[in-house]
N, C-alpha and C positions, 0 to 999 in steps of 0.2 A: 421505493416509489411512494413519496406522498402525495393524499391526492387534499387539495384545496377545494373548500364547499362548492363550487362551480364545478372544479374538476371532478369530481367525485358522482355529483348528481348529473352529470352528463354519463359519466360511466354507466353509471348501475342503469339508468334511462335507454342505453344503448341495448345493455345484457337484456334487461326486461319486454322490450321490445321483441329481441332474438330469442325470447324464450315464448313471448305468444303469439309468432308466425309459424310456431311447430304444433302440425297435428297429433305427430305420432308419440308416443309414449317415450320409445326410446331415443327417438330426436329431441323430444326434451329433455331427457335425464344428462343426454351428452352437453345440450346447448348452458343449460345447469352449471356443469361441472366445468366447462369451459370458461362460462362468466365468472366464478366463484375462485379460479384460481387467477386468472388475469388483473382482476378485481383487486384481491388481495395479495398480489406479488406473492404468491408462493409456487414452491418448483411442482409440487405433486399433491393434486387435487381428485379425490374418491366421491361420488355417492351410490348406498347400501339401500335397497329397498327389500323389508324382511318377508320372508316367508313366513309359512305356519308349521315349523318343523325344524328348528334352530339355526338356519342357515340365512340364507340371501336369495330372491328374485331374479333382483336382477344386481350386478355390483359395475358401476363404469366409473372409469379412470380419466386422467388425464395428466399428462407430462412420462408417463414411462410407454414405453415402446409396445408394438403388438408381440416381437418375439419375447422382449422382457420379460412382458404380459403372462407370454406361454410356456416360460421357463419358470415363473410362481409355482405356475400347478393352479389345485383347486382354490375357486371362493372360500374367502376366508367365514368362518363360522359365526355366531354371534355371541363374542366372551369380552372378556377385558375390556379396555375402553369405550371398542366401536357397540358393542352391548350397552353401555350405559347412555351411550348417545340415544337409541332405542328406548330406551325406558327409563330417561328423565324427560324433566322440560328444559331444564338449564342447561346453557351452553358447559362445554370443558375446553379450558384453556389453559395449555402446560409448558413451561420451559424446555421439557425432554420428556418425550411420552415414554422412554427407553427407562427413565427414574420412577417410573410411577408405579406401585407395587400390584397394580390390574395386569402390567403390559406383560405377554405369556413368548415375545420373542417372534420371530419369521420366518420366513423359509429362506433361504440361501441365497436364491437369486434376488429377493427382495433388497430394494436400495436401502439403502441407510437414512433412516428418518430420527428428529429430534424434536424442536417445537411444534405445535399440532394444537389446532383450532379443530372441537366437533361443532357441528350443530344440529339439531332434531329438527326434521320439515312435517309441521302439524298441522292437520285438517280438524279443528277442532279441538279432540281428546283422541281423537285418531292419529299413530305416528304413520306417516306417508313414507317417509325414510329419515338419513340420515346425512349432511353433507361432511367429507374430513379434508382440513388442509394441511399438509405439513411441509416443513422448511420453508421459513420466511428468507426470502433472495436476499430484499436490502431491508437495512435495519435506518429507524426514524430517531433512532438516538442511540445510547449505552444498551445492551441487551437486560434485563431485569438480574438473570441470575450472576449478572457478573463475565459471562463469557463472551466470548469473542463471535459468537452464535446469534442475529437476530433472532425477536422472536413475535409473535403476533402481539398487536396491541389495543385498546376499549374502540378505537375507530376500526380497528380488521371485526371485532367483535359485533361492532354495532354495523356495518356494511352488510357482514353475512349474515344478520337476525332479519336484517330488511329482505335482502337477495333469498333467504328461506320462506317467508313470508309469501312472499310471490311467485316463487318455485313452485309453495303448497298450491296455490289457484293453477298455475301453468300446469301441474301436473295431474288436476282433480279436470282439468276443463279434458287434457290430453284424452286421458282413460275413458271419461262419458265421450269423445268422438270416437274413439274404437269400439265402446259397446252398440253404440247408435251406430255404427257402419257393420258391425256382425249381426246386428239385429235386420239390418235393409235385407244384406248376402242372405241370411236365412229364409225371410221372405220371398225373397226370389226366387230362391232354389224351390221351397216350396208350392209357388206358383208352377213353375218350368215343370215340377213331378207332376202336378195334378193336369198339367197340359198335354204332356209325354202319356200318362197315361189314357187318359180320354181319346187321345188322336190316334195311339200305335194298336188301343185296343179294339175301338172301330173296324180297323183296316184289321184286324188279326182275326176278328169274329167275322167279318166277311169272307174271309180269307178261307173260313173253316167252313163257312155253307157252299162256299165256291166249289170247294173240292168233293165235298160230300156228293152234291147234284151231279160233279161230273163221275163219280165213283158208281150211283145211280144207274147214270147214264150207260158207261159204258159200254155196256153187251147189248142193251136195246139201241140205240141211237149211236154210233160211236159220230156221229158227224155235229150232233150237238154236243156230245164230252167231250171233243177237239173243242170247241166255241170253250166250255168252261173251263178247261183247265189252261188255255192260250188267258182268260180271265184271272185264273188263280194267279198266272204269272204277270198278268200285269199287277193285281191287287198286292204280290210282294216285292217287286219294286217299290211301290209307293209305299210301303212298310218301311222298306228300309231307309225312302228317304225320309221320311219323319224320323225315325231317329238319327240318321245322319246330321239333320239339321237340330236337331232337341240337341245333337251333343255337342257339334257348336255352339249349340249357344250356352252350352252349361260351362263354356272356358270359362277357368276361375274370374271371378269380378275383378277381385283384386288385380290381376295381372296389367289388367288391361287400365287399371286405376294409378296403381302405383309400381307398376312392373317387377319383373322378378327379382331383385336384391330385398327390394322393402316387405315383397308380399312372403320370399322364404324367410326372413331378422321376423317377422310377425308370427309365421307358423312354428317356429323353434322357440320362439317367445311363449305362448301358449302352452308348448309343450313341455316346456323347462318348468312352467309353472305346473302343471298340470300331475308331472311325474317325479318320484322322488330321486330320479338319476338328474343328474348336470348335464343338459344339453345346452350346448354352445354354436355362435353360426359367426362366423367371418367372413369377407367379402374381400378382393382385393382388381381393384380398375375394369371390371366387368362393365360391359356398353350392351346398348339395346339389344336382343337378337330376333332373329323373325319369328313370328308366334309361333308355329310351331316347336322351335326348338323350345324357348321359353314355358312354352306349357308341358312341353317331354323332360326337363330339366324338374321341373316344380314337381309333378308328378312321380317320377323316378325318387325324387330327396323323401318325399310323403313316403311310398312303399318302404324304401330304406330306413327310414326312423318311425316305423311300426315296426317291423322285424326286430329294430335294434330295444326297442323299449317295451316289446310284449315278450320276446325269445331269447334274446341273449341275456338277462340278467346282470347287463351292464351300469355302475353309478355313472360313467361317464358317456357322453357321446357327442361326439363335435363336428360337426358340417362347415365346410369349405367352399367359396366358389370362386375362383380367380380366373384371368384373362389369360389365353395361351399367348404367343407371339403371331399366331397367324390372323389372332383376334376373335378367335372362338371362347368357348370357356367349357372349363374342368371343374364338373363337382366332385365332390367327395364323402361319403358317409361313414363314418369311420365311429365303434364303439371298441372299450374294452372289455367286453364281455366272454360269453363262452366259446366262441366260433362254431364251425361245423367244419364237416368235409363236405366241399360242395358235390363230387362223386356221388359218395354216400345220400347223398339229398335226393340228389335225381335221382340213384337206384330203388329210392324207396317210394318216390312218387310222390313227393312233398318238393314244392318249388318254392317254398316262400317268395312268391311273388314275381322269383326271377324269370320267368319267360316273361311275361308280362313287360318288366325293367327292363329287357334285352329288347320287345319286340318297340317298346317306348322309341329309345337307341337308336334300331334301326332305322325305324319309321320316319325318324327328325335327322337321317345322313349321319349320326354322329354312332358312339359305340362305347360298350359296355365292359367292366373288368369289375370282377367279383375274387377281392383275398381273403379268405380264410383257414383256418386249422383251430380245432381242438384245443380250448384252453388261448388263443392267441390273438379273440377280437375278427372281427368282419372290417372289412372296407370296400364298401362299394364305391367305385370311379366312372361316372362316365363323362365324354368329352366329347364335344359341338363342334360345327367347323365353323359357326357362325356365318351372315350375309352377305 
């Protein structure tokens, strides 16, 4: 596909566009790698955002499948080419990345790749990531090395130095609206504790002169100790509904912003970055559900990957949330870590959490399945019947 100056500067005007209608971080990286293979006619299009610890952030794809995806295995590490993408400035562009004495080989399921455009997306002297193309579809003339193989050309070259360029800003503008929206959520929540506490301690310290005076009372007056403690019990009602209502209102921000698929891809985002195990979250045809569930589903995945990233000693851990056929949905929390006997758990008086997870479950109609054993990983499941 050749693109002619008109055709071309409508393209990239189109991708550029769909790269700064996205807030989110990881909607741009996808929207990114999207344009960047479209763009340049090529079948499979990467970009690597590096960690601080030789690995990847975040890595998204485009053109191979999600099971493909899950049959790789792990993000790939930071060596051979896709390394030098990171720590040069200059593009690389190669006939067969497969001849290049960097390239350390793939794993099994991985496609068969041969020409291969990198590019570095810089914020300055800052590398943001990295964009990779490989296998050019149609070829715009004889391929360079002689083969029957297209291969990228100074126009693929000069497309994707522009489409990096603007990646960089789409994806420095993305990151400052996530920081400036976890900055609001803090605030708030902040505000909400110092409101919870002023209101329930009120009503808690009246609570305690209430009963005192009827304690008092008692034996001399029992007809005014009936008055205070018929008092006490109003005074914890109203206890309890301040915080009934403080914990309404502490339902996640997010939920109710950008609902639960975008708000769990945000909290496994954090947390992938955060920890040195691989956590992973996939999604598949999940629709609105009623707050409740939504917020026992969100909840439940948080306990779950605290257990799985302080206890089980797991590098992997991958969270699930797909649509049943009756249109509920089914999470999943799944590490390879140490497992437990959940028996054992309970005879010792250690819950990790799970009453709690179970009583989430119940609470939102839906229910709870905990597997594990010794040496064989955790997975927690639990399933919604939806609205």
């Amino acid at each position: 596909m050749h693109y002619g100056p008109c055709t071309g500067l409508a393209a990239v005007s189109t991708a550029l566009l769909a790269m700064s209608r996205r807030l989110e971080v990881h909607d741009v990286l996808r929207t990114i790698v999207a344009s960047a293979r479209e763009l340049l006619d090529a079948e499979y299009a990467a970009l690597g955002v590096p960690d601080d610890h030789g690995g990847f952030a975040q890595f998204v794809v485009d053109g191979i499948s999600e099971e493909q995806w899950r049959r790789i295995g792990p993000l790939p590490r930071q060596h051979g080419v896709l390394a030098a993408m990171l720590h040069q400035d200059a593009p690389e562009r190669l006939a067969d990345v497969r001849q290049d004495p960097r390239f350390g080989g793939w794993p099994a399921a991985h496609p068969d790749m041969s020409a291969f455009l990198g590019m570095p997306i810089k914020d300055g002297e800052e590398t943001l990531g990295a964009l990779f193309l490989a296998n050019k579809r149609h070829a715009h003339g004889a391929p360079a090395d002689g083969s029957d193989r297209p291969g990228f050309t100074d126009e693929d070259e000069e497309l994707l130095s522009l489409l990096a360029q603007h990646a960089a800003i789409a994806l420095t503008n993305a990151r400052l609206y996530e920081r400036s929206r976890e900055l609001t959520i803090a605030e708030e929540r902040s505000r909400l504790a110092h409101e919870l506490h002023d209101a329930v301690s009120q009503k808690l310290f009246s609570l305690r002169l209430t009963a005192q005076a009827a304690a008092a009372l008692v034996d001399r007056d029992p007809g005014r100790a009936k008055g205070e403690l018929h008092q006490v019990a109003v005074l914890a009602a109203e206890a309890a509904d301040e915080l009934r209502a403080a914990v309404t209102e502490l339902r996640p921000a997010a939920l109710d912003e950008d609902g639960l698929v975008a708000t769990l891809r945000n909290h496994v985002r954090v947390l992938d970055r955060a920890h040195t195990a691989h956590v992973s979250f996939t999604s598949d045809g999940v629709r609105a559900l009623p707050a409740t569930q939504e917020e026992a589903l969100l909840r439940v995945a948080q306990e779950a990957l605290h257990n799985a990233l302080r206890h089980s000693g797991a590098d992997r851990v991958e969270v699930t949330l797909a649509r049943t056929p009756a249109g509920g949905a089914v999470l999943r929390v799944r590490d390879w870590g140490c497992g437990f006997s959940p028996s054992t758990v309970r005879k010792a008086g250690r819950h990790l959490g799970l009453v709690s997870m179970r009583d989430r479950a119940s609470g939102s109609g839906g229910r709870l399945e905990v597997r594990s054993e010794p040496g064989e990983g955790t997975t927690i499941e639990m399933e919604v019947p939806g609205g």
